[in-house]
C-alpha positions in Angstrom: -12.5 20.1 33.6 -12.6 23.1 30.8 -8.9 23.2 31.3 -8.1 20.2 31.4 -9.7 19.5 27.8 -7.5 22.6 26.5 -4.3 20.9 27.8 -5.2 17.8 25.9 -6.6 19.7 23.0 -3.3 22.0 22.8 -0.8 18.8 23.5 1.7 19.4 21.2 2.5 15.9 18.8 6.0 14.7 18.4 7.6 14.5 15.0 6.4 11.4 14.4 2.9 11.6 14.9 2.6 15.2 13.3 4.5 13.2 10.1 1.6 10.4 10.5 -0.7 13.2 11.1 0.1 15.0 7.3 0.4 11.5 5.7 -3.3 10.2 6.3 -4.5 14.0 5.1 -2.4 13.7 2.2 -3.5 9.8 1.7 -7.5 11.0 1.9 -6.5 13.6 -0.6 -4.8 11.6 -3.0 -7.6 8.5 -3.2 -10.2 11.3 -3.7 -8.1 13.4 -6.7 -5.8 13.3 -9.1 -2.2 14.3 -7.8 -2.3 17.3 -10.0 -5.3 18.5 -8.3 -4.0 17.9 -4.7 -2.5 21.3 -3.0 -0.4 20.9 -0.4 -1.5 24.0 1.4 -4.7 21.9 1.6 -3.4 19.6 3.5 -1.8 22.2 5.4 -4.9 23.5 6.1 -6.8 20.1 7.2 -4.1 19.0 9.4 -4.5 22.6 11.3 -0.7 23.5 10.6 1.4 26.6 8.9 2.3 25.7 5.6 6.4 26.3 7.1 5.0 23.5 9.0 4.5 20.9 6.2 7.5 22.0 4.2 10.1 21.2 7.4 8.8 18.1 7.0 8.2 17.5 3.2 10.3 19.9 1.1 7.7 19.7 -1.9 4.8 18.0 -3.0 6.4 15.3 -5.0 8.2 14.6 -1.8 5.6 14.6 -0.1 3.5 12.6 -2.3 6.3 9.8 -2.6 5.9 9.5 1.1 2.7 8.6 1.2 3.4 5.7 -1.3 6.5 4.7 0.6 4.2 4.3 3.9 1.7 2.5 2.1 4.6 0.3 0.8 6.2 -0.6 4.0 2.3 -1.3 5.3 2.0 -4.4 3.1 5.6 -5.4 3.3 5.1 -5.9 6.7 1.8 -7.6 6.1 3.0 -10.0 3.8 6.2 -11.1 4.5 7.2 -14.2 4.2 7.2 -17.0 6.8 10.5 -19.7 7.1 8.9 -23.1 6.8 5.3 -22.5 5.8 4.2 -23.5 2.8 3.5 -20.8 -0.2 -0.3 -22.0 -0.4 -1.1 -21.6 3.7 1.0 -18.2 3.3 -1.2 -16.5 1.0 -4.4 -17.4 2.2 -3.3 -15.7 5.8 -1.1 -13.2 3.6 -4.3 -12.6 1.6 -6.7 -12.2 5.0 -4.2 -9.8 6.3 -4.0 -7.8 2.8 -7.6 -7.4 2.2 -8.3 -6.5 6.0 -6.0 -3.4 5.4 -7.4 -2.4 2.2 -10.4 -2.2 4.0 -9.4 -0.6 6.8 -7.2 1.9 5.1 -9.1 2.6 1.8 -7.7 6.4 1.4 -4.4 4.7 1.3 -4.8 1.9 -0.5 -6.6 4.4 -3.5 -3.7 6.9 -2.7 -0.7 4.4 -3.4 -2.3 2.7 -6.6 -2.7 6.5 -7.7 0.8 7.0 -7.8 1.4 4.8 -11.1 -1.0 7.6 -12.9 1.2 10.4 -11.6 2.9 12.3 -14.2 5.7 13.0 -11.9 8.6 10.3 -12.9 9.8 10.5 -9.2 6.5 9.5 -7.6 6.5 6.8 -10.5 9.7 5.5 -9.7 8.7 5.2 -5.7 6.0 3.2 -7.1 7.5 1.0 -9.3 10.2 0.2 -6.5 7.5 -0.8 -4.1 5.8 -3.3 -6.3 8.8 -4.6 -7.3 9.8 -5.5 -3.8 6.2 -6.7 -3.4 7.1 -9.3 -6.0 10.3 -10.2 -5.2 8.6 -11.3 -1.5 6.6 -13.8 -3.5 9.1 -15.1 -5.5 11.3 -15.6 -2.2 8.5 -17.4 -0.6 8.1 -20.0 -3.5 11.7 -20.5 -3.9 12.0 -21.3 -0.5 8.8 -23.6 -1.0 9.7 -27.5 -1.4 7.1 -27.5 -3.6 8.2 -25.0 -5.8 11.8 -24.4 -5.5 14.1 -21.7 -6.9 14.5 -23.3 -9.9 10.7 -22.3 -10.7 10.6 -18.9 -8.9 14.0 -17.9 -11.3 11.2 -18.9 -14.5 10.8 -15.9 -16.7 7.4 -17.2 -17.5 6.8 -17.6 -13.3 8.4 -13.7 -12.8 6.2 -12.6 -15.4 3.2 -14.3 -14.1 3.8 -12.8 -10.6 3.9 -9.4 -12.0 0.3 -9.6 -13.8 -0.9 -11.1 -10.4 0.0 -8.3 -8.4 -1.9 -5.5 -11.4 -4.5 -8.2 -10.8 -5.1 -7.8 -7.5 -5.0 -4.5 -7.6 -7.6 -4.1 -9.8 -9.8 -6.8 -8.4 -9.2 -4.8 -4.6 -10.1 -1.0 -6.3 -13.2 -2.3 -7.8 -14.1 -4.6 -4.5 -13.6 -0.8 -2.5 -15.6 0.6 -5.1 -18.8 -1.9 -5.2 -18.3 -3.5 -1.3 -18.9 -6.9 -2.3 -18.5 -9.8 -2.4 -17.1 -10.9 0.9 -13.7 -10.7 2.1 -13.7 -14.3 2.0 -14.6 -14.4 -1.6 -12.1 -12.1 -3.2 -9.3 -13.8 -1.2 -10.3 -17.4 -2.4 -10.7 -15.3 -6.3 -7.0 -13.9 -5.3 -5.3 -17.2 -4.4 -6.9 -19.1 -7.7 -6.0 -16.6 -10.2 -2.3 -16.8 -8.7 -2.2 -20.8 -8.4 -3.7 -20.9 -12.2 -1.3 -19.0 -13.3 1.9 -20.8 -11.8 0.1 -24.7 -13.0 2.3 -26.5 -15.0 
C-alpha cells in the first residue's frame, strides 16, 4: 500500500497540468499581493518545482503574470458567451448565475485578473485591457443580435460607453461581495442585471 501511495505521490503531471498547476499558485499569489510583491521563485517553491522548472514554461514574471489574466479571461469568455436566439434579458440572468458562481468558486482568480489593471507593467496592462474589451464586445454582439435591441443600438456611442461602465461596475460590486460575503448570489445578480438594463433605457 506504502508503495503504492509513492507511485501516485511521485506521478509525474503532463505539461498541461504542471502549467495549471503554476497558474492557480500564481493566481492565490496575485489576489493576496501586489504584483510587485509576488516572486516567482515563490511560486516556484509552492508548486514544489526548480525555478528552471517555471522559467521553461514562463520565461519571466510579466509573462507569467499575463497568463494568469489570459486564463482568467478565457474562463468568463466561455461562461458568458452568447447564445443564437435567446433573448439579451434571459442571457444575462443565466450569464450572470454562471459569472457570479465562478467568482465564487475561483476567488484567487477573480482578485488576481482585476489586479492586473493596477500593474505597473504596460504588458500585463495591455493583456488586461484586451480581455475586457472582448468581454464587451460579447455583450454588444448579444444585443445586436437581440430583436429587441438591434445593431443599430449596440453601434450607439452612448450604448458602447454604457457597457464599458457596466463591466468596472460589476467588478467592483463582485470584489466587494468577495470581500463582505453577502448578500446572496441571487441578490447581486438581480443588482447586476438592473444597473445594466437602466443604463441601456431609452
Amino acid at each position: 500500500m506504502a508503495a503504492d501511495q509513492g507511485t501516485r505521490i511521485r506521478r509525474r503531471l503532463s505539461t498541461e497540468e504542471r502549467r495549471e498547476q503554476l497558474l492557480s499558485v500564481g493566481a492565490r499569489l496575485f489576489s493576496e499581493s501586489p504584483y510587485d510583491d509576488v516572486w516567482i521563485e515563490r511560486v516556484a517553491e509552492i508548486a514544489g518545482v526548480s525555478r528552471g522548472l517555471l522559467y521553461h514554461y514562463f520565461p519571466g514574471k510579466r509573462d507569467f503574470f499575463a497568463a494568469v489574466v489570459e486564463r482568467e479571461s478565457a474562463r468568463m469568455l466561455r461562461m458568458t458567451a452568447a447564445v443564437p436566439g435567446v433573448p439579451v434579458r434571459e442571457q444575462l440572468a443565466a450569464g450572470l448565475d454562471a459569472y457570479l458562481r465562478h467568482v465564487e468558486e475561483h476567488a484567487h482568480g477573480y482578485r488576481a485578473f482585476h489586479r492586473a489593471d493596477a500593474a505597473g507593467d504596460p504588458a500585463v496592462r495591455r493583456v488586461y485591457g484586451q480581455a475586457l474589451d472582448a468581454q464587451r464586445r460579447q455583450i454588444l454582439a448579444a444585443l445586436a443580435a437581440d430583436p429587441g435591441f438591434g445593431a443599430a443600438f449596440a453601434a450607439r456611442p452612448d450604448v458602447r460607453l454604457a457597457v464599458r461602465g457596466w463591466l468596472a461596475f460589476t467588478t467592483a460590486i463582485c470584489l466587494e461581495w468577495l470581500r463582505e460575503g453577502e448578500p446572496s448570489r441571487e441578490a447581486v445578480r438581480d443588482l447586476c442585471a438592473r444597473a445594466l438594463f437602466g443604463a441601456l433605457a431609452p
